[in-house]
TORMAR-572452 format. One record per residue (C-alpha): residue number from 1; x, y, z; chain; residue in one letter. Coordinates in nm, 4 decimals. Example, Ala and Ser with C-alpha at 12.3 -4.5 7.8 and 13.67 -1.06 7.14 Angstrom:
! residues 2
ATOM   num         c1         c2         c3   chaine   residu
ATOM     1     1.2300    -0.4500     0.7800        A        A
ATOM     2     1.3670    -0.1060     0.7140        A        S
***
This chain:
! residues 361
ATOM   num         c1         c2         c3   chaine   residu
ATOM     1    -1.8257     1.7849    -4.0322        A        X
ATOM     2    -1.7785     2.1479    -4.2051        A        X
ATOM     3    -1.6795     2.2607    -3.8800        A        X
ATOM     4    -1.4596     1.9997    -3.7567        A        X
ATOM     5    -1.2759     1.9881    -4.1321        A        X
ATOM     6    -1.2185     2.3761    -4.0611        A        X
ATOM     7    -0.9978     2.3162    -3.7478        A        X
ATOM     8    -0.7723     2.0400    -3.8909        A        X
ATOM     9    -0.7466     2.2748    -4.1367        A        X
ATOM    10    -0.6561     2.5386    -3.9462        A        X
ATOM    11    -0.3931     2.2879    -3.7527        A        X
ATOM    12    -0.2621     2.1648    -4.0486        A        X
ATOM    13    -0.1056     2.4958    -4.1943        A        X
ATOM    14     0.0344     2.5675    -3.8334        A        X
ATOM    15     0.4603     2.5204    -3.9408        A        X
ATOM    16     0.5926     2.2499    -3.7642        A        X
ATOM    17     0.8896     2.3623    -3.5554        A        X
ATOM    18     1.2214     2.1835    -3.5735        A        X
ATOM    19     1.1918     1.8916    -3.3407        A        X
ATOM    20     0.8152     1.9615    -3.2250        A        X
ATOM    21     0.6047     1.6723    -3.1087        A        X
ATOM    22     0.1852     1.6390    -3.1530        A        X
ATOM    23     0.1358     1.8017    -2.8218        A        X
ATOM    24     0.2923     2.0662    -2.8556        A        X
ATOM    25     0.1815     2.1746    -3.1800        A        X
ATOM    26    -0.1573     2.1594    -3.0781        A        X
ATOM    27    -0.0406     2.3479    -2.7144        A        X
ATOM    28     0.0887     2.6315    -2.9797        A        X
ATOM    29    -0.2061     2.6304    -3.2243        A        X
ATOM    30    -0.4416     2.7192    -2.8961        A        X
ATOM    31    -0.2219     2.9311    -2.7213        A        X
ATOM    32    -0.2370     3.1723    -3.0571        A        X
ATOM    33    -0.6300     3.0685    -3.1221        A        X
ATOM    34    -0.8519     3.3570    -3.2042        A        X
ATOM    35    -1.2102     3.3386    -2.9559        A        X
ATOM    36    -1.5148     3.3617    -3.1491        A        X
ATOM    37    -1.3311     3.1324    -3.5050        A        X
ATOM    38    -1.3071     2.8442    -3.5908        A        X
ATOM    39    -1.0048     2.7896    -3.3841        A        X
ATOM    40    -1.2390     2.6981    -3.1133        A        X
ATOM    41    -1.4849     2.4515    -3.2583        A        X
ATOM    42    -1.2604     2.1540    -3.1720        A        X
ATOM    43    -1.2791     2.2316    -2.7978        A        X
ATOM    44    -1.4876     2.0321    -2.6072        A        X
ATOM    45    -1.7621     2.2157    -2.3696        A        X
ATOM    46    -1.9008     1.9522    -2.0777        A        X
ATOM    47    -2.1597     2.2230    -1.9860        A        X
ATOM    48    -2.3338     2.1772    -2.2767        A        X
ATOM    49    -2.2238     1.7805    -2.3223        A        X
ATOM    50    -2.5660     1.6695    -2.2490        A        X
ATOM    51    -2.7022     1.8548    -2.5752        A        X
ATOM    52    -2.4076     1.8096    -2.8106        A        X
ATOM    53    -2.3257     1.4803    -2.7551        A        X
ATOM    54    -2.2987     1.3241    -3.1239        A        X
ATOM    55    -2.3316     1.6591    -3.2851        A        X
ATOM    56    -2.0760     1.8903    -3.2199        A        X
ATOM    57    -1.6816     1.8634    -3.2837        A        X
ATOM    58    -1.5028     1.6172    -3.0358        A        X
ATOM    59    -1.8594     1.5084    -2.8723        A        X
ATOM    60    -1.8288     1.1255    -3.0256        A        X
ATOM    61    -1.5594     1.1301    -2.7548        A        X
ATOM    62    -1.7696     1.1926    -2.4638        A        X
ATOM    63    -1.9530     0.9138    -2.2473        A        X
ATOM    64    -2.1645     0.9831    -1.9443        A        X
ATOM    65    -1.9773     0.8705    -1.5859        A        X
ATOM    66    -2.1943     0.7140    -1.3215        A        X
ATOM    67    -2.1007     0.8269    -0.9714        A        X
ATOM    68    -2.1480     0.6547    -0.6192        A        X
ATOM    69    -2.4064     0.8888    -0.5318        A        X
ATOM    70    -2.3935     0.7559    -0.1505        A        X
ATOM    71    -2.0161     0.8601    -0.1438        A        X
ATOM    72    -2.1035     1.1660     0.0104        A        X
ATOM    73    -2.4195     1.2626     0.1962        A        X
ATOM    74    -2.6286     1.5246     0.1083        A        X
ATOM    75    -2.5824     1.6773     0.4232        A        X
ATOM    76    -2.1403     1.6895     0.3705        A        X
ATOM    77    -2.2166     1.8435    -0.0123        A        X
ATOM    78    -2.4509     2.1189     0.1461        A        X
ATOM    79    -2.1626     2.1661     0.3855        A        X
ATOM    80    -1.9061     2.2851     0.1605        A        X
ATOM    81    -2.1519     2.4455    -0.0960        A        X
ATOM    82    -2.2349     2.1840    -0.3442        A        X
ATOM    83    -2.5341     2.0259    -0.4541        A        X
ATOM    84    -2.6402     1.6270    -0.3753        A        X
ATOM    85    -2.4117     1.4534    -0.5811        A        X
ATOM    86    -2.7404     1.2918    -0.7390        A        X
ATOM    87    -2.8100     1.6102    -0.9362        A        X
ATOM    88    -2.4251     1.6448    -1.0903        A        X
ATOM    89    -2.3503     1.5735    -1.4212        A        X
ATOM    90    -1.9890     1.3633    -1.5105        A        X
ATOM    91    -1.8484     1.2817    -1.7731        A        X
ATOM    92    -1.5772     1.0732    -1.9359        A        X
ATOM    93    -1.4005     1.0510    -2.2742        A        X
ATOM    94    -1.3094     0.7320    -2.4891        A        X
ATOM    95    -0.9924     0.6469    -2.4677        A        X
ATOM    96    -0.9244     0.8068    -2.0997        A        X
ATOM    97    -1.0281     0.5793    -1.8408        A        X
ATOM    98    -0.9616     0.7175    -1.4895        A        X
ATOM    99    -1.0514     1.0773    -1.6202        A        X
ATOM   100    -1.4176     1.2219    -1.4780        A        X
ATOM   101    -1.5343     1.5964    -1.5827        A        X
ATOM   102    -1.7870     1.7752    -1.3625        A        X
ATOM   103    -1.9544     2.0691    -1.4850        A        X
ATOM   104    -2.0111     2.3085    -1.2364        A        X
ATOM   105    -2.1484     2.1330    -0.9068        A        X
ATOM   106    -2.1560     2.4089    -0.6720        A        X
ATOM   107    -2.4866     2.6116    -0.5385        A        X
ATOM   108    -2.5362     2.9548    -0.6646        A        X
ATOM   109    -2.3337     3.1443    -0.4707        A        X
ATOM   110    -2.1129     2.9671    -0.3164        A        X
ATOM   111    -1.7958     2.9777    -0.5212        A        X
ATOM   112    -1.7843     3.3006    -0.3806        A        X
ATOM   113    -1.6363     3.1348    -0.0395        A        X
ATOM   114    -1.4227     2.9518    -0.2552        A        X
ATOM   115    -1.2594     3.2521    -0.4090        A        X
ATOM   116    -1.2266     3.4418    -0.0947        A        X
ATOM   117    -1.0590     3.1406     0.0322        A        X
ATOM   118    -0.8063     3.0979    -0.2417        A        X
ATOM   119    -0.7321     3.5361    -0.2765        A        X
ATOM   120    -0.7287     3.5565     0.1102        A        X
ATOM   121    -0.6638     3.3094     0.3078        A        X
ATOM   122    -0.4329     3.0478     0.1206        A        X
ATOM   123    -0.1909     3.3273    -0.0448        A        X
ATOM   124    -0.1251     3.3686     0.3326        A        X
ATOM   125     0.2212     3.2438     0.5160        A        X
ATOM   126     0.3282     3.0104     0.6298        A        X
ATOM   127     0.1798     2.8834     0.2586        A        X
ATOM   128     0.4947     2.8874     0.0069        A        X
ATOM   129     0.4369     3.1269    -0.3013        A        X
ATOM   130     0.6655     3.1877    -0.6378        A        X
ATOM   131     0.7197     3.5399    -0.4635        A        X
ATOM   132     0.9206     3.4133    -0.1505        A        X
ATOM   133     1.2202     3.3680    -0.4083        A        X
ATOM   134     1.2668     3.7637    -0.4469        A        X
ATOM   135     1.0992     3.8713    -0.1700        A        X
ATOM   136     1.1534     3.9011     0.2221        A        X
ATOM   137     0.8983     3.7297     0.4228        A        X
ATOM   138     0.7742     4.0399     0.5511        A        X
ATOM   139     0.7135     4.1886     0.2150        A        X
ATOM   140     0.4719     3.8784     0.1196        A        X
ATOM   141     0.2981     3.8400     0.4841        A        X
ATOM   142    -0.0442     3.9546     0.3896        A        X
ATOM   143    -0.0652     3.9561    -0.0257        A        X
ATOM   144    -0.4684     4.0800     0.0382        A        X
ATOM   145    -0.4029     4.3286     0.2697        A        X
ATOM   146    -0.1567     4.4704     0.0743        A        X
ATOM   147    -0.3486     4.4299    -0.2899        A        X
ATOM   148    -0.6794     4.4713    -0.1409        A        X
ATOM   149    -0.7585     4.8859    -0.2132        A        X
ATOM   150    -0.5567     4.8771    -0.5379        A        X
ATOM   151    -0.7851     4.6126    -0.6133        A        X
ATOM   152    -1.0923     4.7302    -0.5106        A        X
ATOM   153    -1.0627     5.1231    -0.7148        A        X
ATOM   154    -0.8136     4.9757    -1.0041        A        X
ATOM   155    -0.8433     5.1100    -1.3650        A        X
ATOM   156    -0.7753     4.8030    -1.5808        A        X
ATOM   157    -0.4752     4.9451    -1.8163        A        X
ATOM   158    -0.1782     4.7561    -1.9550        A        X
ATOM   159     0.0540     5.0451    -1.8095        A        X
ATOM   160    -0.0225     5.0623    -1.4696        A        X
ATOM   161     0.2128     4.8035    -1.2282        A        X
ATOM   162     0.0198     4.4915    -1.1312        A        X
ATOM   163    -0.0507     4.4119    -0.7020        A        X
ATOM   164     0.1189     4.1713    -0.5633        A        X
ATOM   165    -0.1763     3.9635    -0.5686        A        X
ATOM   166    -0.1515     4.0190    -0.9318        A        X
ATOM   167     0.1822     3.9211    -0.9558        A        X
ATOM   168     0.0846     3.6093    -0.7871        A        X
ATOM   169     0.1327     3.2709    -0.9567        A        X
ATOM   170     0.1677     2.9522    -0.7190        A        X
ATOM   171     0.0731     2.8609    -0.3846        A        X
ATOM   172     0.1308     2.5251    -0.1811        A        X
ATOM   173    -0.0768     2.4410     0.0969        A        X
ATOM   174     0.1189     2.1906     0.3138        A        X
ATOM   175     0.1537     1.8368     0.3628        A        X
ATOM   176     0.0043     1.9529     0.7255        A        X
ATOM   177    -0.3266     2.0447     0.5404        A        X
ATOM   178    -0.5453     1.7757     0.5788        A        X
ATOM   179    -0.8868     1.7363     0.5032        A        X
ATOM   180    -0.9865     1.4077     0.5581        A        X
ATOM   181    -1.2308     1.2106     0.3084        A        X
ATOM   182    -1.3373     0.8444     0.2447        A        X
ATOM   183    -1.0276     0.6748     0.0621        A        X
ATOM   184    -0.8993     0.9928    -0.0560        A        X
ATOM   185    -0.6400     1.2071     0.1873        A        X
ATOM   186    -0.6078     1.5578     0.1135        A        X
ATOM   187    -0.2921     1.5851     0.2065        A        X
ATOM   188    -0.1334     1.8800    -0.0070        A        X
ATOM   189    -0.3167     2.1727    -0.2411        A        X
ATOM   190    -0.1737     2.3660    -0.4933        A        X
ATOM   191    -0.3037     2.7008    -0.6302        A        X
ATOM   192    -0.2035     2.8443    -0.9764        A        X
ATOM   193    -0.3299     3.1823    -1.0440        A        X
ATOM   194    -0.3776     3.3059    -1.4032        A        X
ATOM   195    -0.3770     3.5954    -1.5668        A        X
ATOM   196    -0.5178     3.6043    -1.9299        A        X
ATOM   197    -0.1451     3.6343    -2.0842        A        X
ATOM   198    -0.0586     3.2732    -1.8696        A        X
ATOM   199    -0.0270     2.8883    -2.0006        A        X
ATOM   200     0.0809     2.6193    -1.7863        A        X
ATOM   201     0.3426     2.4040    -1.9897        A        X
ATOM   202     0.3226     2.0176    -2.0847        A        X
ATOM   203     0.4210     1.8682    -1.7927        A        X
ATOM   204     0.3080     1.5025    -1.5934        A        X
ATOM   205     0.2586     1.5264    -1.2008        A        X
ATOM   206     0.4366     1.2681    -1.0682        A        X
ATOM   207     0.5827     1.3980    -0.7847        A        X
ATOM   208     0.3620     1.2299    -0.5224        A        X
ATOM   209     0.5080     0.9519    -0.3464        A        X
ATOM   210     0.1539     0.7426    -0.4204        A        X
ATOM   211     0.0217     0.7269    -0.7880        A        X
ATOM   212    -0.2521     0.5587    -0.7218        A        X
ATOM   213    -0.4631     0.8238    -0.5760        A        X
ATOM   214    -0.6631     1.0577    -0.7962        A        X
ATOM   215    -0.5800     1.4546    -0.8366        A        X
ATOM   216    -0.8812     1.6730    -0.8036        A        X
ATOM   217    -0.8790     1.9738    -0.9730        A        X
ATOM   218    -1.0974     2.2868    -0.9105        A        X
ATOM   219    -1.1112     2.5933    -1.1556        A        X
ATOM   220    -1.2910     2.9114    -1.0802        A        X
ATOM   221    -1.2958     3.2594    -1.2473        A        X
ATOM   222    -1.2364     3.2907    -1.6585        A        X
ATOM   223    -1.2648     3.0023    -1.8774        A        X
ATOM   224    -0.9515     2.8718    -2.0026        A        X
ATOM   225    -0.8352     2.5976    -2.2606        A        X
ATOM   226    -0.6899     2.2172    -2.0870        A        X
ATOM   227    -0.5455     1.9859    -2.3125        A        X
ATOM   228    -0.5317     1.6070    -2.1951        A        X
ATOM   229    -0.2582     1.3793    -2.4027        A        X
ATOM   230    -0.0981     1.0350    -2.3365        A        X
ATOM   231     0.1799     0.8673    -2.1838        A        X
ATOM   232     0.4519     1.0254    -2.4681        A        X
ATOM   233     0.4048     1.3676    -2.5659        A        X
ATOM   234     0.4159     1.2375    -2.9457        A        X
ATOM   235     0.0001     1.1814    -2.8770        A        X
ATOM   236    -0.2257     1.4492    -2.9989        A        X
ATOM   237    -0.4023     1.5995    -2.7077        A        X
ATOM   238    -0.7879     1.6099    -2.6680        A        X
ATOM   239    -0.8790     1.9771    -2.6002        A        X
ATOM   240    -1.1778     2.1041    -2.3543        A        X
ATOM   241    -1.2904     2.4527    -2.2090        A        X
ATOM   242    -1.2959     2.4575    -1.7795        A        X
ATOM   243    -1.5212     2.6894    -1.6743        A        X
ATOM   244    -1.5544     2.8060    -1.3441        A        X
ATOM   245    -1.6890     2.6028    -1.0684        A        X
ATOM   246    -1.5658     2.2900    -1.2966        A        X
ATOM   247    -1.4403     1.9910    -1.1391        A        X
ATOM   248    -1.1813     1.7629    -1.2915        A        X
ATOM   249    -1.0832     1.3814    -1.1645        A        X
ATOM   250    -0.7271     1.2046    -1.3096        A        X
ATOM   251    -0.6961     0.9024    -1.1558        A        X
ATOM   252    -0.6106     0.5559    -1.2793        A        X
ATOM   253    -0.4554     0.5187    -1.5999        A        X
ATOM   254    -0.5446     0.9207    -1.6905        A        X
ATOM   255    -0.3480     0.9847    -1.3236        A        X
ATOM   256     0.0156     1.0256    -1.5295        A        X
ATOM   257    -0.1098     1.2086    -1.8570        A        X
ATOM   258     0.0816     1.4684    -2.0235        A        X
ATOM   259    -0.1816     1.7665    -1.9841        A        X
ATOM   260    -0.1675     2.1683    -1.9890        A        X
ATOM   261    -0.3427     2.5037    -1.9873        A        X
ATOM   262    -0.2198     2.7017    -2.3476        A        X
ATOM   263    -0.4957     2.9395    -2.2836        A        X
ATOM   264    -0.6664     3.1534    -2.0805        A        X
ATOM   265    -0.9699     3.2625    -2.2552        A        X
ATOM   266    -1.1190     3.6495    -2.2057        A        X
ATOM   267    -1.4644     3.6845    -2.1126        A        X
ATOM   268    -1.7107     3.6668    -2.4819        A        X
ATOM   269    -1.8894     3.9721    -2.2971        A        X
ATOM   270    -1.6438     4.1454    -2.2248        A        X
ATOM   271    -1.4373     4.2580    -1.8713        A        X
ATOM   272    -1.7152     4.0670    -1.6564        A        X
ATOM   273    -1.7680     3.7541    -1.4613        A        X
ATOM   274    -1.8993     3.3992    -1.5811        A        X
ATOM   275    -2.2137     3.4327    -1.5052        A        X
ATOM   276    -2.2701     3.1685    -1.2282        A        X
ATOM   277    -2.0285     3.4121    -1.0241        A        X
ATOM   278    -2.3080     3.6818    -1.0976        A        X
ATOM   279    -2.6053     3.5190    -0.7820        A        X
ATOM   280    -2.4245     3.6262    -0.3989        A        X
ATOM   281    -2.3478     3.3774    -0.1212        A        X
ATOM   282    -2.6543     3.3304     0.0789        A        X
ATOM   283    -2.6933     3.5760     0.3956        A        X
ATOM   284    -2.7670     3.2514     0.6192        A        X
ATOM   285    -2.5590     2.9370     0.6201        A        X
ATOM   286    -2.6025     2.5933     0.7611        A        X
ATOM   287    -2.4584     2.6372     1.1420        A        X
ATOM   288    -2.1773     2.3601     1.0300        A        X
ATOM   289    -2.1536     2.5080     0.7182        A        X
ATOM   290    -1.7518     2.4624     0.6069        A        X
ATOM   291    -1.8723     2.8336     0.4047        A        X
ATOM   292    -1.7707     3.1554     0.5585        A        X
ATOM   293    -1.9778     3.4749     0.4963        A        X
ATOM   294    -1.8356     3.6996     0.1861        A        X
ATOM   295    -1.8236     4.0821     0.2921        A        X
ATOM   296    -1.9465     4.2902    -0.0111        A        X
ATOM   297    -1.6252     4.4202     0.0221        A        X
ATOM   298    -1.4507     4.1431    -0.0202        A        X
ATOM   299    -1.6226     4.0176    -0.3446        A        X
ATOM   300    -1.5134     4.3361    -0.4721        A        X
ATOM   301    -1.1971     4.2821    -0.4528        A        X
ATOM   302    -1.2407     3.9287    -0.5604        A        X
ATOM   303    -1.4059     4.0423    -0.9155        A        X
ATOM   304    -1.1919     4.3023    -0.9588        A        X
ATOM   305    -0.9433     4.0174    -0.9810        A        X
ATOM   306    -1.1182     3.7803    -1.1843        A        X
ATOM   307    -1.2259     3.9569    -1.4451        A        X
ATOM   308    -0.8743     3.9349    -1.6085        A        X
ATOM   309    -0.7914     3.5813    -1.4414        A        X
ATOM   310    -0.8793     3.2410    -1.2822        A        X
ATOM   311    -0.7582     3.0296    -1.0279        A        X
ATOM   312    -0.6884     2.6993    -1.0077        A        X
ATOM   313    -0.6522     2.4548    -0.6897        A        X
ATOM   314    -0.5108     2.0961    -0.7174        A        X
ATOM   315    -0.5619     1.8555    -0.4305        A        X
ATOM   316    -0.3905     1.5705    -0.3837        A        X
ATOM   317    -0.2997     1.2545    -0.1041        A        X
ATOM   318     0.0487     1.2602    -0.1298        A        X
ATOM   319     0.1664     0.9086     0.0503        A        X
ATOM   320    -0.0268     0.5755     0.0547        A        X
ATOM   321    -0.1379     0.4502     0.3951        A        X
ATOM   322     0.0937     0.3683     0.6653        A        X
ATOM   323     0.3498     0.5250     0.4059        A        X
ATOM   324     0.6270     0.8013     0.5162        A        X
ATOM   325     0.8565     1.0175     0.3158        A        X
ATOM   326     1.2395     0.8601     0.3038        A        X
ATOM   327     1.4924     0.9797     0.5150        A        X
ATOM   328     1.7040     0.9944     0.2497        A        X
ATOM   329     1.5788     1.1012    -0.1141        A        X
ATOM   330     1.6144     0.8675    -0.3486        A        X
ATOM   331     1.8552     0.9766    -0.6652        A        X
ATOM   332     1.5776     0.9836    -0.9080        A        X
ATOM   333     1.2823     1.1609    -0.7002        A        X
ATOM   334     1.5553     1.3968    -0.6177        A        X
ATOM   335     1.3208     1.7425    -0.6661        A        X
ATOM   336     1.1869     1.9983    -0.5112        A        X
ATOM   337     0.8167     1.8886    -0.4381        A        X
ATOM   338     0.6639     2.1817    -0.3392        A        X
ATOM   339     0.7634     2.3934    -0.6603        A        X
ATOM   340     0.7353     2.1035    -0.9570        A        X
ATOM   341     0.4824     2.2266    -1.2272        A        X
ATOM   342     0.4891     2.6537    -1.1072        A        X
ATOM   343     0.7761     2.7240    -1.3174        A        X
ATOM   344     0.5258     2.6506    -1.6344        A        X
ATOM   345     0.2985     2.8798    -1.5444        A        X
ATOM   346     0.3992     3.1621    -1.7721        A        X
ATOM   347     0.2538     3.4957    -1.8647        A        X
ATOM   348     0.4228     3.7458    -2.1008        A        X
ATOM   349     0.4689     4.0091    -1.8458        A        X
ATOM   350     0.5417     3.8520    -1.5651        A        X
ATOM   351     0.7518     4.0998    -1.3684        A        X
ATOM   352     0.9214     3.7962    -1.1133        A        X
ATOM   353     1.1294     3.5016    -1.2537        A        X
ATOM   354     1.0794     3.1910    -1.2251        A        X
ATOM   355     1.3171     2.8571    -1.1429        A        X
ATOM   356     1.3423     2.6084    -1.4820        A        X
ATOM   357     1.2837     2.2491    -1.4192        A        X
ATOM   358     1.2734     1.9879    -1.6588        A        X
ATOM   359     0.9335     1.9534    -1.8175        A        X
ATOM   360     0.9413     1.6286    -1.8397        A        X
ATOM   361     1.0663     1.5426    -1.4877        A        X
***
């Protein structure tokens, strides 16, 4: 209770700005909140739900989630580098139905893939980044290629210019991407890439033609800060850490939430890796393994990036079934799909502007 009566404290002699709702108070209070204080006891940590449920700050809120453990075969989890879904742990929280937390399902090892994939391969064209506003197509052909030796032999100082890579801070992967699942189509992926200095504003993501379908949400790299509200922004938000490898489900009545990321958190041990990044990608993979192998050299230049930044990816079915987009937009949905949400993602020294949208759109 000590604990708990420290951070309203601490929230309470936060000045309310002129015209400043619940959320974003509490998005402010985080984004200036001090690792290692009290300013953290509120968060919630899923990793360690199963030993501080009814003890620790915020826990009262957390209920186990049972999952259809036949939904996907052993065999299919193995495939893309997670364990049987029998062995994950999920979780819920009161007052959120439709929301599921998954701590960390993946194999040792096999995030690696995961990271490759989202540094390498999906920052490639014909993928739409935040850099193809100020930049020729030629200039942002091969982001990796181009960041890849800075990365590899960089000297981490807050003077020396940034890769493109670096400079990095959306990515869409297309309607045409489509990995097929039971009842869920993946039809579109977004990447947001984060360096310590970034938040991603209070915003709702309704831009999908089809509400009904769940976003799934994939972190990986440093720990950062989400906060989940309600339907009006007025609703304080509940607070949790995502680590990396974390999985996150919004779906149902949790699928149109006001959420954000105020903080990016710096690793407690300094410029290193979460530890689960620490075991390599097995040397032999399962023939129809969806896992490519990681080059040593590759991972070095995938550290070297995340030890000042995560990544997130967002898939989501865009359309219902036997649905199509309109020929014509209609007035009100009248926005630019492939960009809503990116301009929030802000860092302090971002050195390439971004388009303003309305948060609330």
């Amino acid at each position: 209770m000590g604990k708990m009566a420290a951070v309203v404290g601490s929230v309470a002699t936060l000045a309310t700005e002129p015209g400043e709702d619940a959320f974003r108070k509490l998005f402010r209070f985080y984004r200036q909140s001090r690792p290692g204080t009290a300013d953290l006891e509120g968060v919630i940590d899923f990793s360690a739900a199963h030993e501080a449920r009814g003890t620790g700050p915020g826990a009262q809120k957390v209920v186990k989630s049972q999952l259809n453990v036949s939904s996907v075969s052993e065999h299919n989890a193995y495939r893309a580098g997670l364990q049987p879904v029998s062995k994950w742990q999920a979780y819920g929280l009161k007052g959120y139905p439709g929301f599921i937390f998954i701590p960390n399902p993946f194999l040792p090892g096999y995030q690696w893939h995961w990271v490759k994939q989202c540094l390498k391969l999906y920052s490639q064209k014909p993928n739409v980044c935040n850099l193809d506003k100020h930049m020729t197509k030629e200039e942002t052909q091969d982001l990796w290629e181009q960041s890849k030796e800075f990365l590899r032999y960089k000297e981490v100082t807050k003077r020396r210019p940034r890769s493109l890579l670096e400079k990095l801070r959306w990515v869409t992967l297309g309607y045409h991407y489509n990995w097929d699942s039971k009842g869920f189509r993946a039809e579109a992926g977004i990447l947001n890439y984060y360096r310590l200095d970034s938040t991603l504003g209070i915003h709702v993501d309704r831009s999908e033609l089809d509400h009904s379908k769940p976003l799934l949400s994939f972190s990986f790299g440093q720990s950062a800060i989400f906060l989940l509200g309600g339907l009006q922004r007025d609703e304080a938000p509940t607070a949790m850490f995502m680590h990396s490898g974390d999985i996150m489900i919004m779906s149902g009545f949790s699928r149109l939430l006001n959420h954000a990321v105020p903080r990016v958190l710096p690793n407690p041990d300094g410029e290193g890796l979460p530890h689960c990044l620490e075991a390599p990608l097995p040397a032999v993979l399962p023939r129809d393994s969806m896992i490519e192998p990681c080059s040593m050299e590759d991972w070095q230049v995938c550290a070297s990036y995340l030890k000042t930044a995560r990544v997130n990816m967002t898939v989501r079915q865009v359309l219902a079934t036997d649905q199509n987009f309109p020929l014509e937009p209609i007035e009100d949905k009248k926005r630019d799909i492939s960009t809503e949400g990116f301009c929030h993602l802000d860092d302090q020294n971002s050195q390439v502007k971004r388009a303003r949208i309305n948060p609330d759109s």
